[in-house]
N, C-alpha and C positions, 0 to 999 in steps of 0.2 A: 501279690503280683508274681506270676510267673517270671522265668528267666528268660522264657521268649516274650515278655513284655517291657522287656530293659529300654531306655528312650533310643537306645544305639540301633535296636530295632524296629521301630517304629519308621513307616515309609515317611522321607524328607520331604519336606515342602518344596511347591513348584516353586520354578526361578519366578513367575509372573507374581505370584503371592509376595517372594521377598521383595521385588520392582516394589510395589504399589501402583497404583490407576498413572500417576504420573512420570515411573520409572518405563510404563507399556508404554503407555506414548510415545517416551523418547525414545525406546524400543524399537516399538511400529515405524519410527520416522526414519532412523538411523538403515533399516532395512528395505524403506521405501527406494527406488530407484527412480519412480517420480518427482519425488522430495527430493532426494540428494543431487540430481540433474539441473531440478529448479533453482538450487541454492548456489549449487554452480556458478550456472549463469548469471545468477543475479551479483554472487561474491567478486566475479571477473569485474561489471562492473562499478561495484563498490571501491574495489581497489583503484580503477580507472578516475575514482572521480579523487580519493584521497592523493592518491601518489602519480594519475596520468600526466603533470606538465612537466615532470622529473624525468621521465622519459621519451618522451613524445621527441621526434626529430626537427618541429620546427615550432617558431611563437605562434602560437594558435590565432592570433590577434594581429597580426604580421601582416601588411598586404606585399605583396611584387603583381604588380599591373605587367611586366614582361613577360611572368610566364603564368599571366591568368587565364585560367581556363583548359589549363593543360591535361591531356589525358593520363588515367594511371601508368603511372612509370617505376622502375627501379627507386629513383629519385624521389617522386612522389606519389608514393604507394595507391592511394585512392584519390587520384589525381589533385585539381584544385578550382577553386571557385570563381567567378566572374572578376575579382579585384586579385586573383593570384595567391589567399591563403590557400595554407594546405590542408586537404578537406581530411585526410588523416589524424592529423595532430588535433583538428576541432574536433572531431568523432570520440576522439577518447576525451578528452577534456571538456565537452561538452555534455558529459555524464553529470557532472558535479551540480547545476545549477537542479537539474529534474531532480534527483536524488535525494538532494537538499532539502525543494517545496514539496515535491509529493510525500514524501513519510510525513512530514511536519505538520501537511493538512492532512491527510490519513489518524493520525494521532489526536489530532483537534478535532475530527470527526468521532472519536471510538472515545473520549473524553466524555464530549458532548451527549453522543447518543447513549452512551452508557447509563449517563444518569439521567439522563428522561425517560429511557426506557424501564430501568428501576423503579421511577415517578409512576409512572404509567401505568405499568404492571401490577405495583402493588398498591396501590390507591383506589384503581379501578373507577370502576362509578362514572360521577362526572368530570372528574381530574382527567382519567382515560379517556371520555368524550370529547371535552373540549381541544384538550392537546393534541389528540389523537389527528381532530379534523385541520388544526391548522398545520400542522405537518403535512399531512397528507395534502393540503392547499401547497404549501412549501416547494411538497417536490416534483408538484405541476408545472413547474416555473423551471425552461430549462436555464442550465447550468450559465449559457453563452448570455441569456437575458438579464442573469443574476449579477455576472461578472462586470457587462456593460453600466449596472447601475451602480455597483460598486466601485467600479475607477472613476467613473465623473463626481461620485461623493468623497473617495480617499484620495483619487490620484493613481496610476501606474506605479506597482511593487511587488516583491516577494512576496512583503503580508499580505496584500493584498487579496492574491492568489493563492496563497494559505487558507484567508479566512472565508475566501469566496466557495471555496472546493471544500472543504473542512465541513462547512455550515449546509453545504448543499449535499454531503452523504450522512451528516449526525441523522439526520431524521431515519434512514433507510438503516442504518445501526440502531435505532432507537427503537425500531417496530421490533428486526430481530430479536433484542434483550427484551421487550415487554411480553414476547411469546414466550420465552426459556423463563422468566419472572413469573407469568401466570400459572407456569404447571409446580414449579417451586412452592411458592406461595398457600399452598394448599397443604404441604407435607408437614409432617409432626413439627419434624424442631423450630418451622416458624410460628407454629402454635404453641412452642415450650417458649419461645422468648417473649411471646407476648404474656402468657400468662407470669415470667419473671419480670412483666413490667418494663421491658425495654422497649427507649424509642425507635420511630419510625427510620431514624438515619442508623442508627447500631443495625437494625434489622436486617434493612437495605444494603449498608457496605457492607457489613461484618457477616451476617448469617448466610444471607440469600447473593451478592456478588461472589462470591467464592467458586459458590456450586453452580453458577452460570457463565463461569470464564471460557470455557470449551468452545460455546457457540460465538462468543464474543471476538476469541482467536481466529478464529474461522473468518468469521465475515470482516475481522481489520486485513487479512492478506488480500481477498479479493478486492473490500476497497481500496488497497494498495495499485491493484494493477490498473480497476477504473481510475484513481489519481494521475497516473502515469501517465496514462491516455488522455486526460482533461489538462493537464499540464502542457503538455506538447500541444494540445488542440489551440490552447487560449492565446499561448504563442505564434502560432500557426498563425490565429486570425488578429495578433497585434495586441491583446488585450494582456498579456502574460509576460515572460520574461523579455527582455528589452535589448536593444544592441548595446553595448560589441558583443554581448555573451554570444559563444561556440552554443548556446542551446541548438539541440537538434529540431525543436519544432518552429523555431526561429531562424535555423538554417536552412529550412524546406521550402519557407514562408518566402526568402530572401532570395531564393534561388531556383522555384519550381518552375518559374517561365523557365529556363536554360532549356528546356527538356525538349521541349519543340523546334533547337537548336539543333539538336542530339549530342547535346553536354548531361548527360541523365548521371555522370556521380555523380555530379554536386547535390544531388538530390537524393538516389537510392541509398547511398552506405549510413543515410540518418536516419531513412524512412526503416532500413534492417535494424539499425541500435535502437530506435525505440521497439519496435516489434520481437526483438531477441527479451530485452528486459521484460516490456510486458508477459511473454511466454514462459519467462523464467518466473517471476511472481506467481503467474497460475499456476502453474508447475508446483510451486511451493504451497499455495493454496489445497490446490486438490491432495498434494500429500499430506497436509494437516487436517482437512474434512476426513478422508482416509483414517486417520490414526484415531481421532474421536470416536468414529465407528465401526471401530474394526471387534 
């Protein structure tokens, strides 16, 4: 070895090689302006739902019939409701109850379809046939029909609304993961664990769940924001979170006759907080599809 081949001269490795695939990531994300705008939004209201009744100017749950209905004011920033709460105080505190069910059933969804899709994917065949088709029966069936059969069998609740939204996007997670499975599935090293004799569940979590996390990340933030939006809907139409909750889609529901009055807060500054959060979830959405393939 020459003296100009000492390692001190040899050209340094990129910073992306010292990262690794999931140091870029966090990389690509941290640099996203998409992403970090998203995360924003969404963190303002996180903090709003852990810490908003600590601050908030009045009991969100509060009525004064004297000054219901009152316009924004100094006093009562985004004015107040038909019975006189104050539609500020419920806006920020009224974060908590969505925040709550929707990751819950997002999470119960990306569970769920994870491992069907696994099932699915790597079984193939008639396992893939049969499951395939009753899913896809599944999610023929909208959301609002599912929910209605499920409060008159459980009852009005959180879980409720959890398990109804949860069970109604596993299946739409489950196709995702059976596509990112099926091109997996083919590659050497799950032809190395089978010929070391490993079962079907080792193969599944262990070998082939790893290397199809990406896709999976991806489609749990979108189902995030469709959560959001079925949350607030089922509210909206009664079937979802209940009074006295500040929910906003429960506040819309309680209060959108007003509008034809031309009392329109009571209405718009909940119809913005869910529409702010949902934008902010996409937002964070499209920055993590972004980083995958960048």
């Amino acid at each position: 070895m020459s003296a100009t081949d000492t390692p001190a001269n040899l050209p340094a490795p990129d910073a992306g090689s010292r990262r690794g695939p999931w140091g870029e990531v966090l990389h690509s994300l941290l640099r996203s302006g998409t992403f970090l705008t998203g995360v924003s939004i969404v963190l303002f209201w996180v903090i709003c739902a852990l810490f908003g009744e600590h601050f908030v100017p009045y009991d969100p749950l509060a009525d004064d019939i004297i000054n219901a209905l009152a316009p924004p004011s100094a006093e009562h920033w985004f004015g107040t409701d038909q019975i006189g709460r104050d539609v500020f105080s419920r806006v920020i505190v009224g974060s908590r109850d969505i925040l709550t069910v929707a990751p819950l059933a997002t999470l119960l969804a990306t569970v769920a379809g994870t491992a069907l899709g696994l099932l699915i994917g790597y079984f193939r065949g008639i396992v893939d046939d049969i499951v395939s088709r009753v899913l896809e029966a599944f999610m023929a069936i909208p959301v609002v029909i599912i929910a209605l059969l499920a409060i008159v069998a459980l009852g009005t609740s959180k879980i409720t609304v959890i398990v109804v939204i949860g069970l109604s996007f596993a299946p739409i997670i489950a196709r995702t993961v059976r596509s990112a499975v099926l091109a997996e599935r083919e590659l050497d090293y799950v032809a190395a664990a089978k010929l070391r004799h490993e079962g079907a569940p080792h193969t599944m979590f262990v070998e082939i769940l790893p290397n199809v996390i990406p896709p999976i990340l991806v489609e749990t933030t979108v189902r995030l924001g469709y959560a959001i939006f079925a949350v607030a809907t089922l509210s909206f139409m009664g079937f979802g979170i209940q009074p006295p909750s500040p929910d906003w889609g429960l506040s819309i529901s309680s209060n959108y006759g007003m509008i034809g009055g031309g009392f329109w807060w009571t209405v718009l500054f909940d119809a913005l907080a869910i529409a702010s959060l949902v934008i902010g979830v996409n937002l964070v959405a499209d920055g993590v599809h972004g980083a995958f393939n960048d």
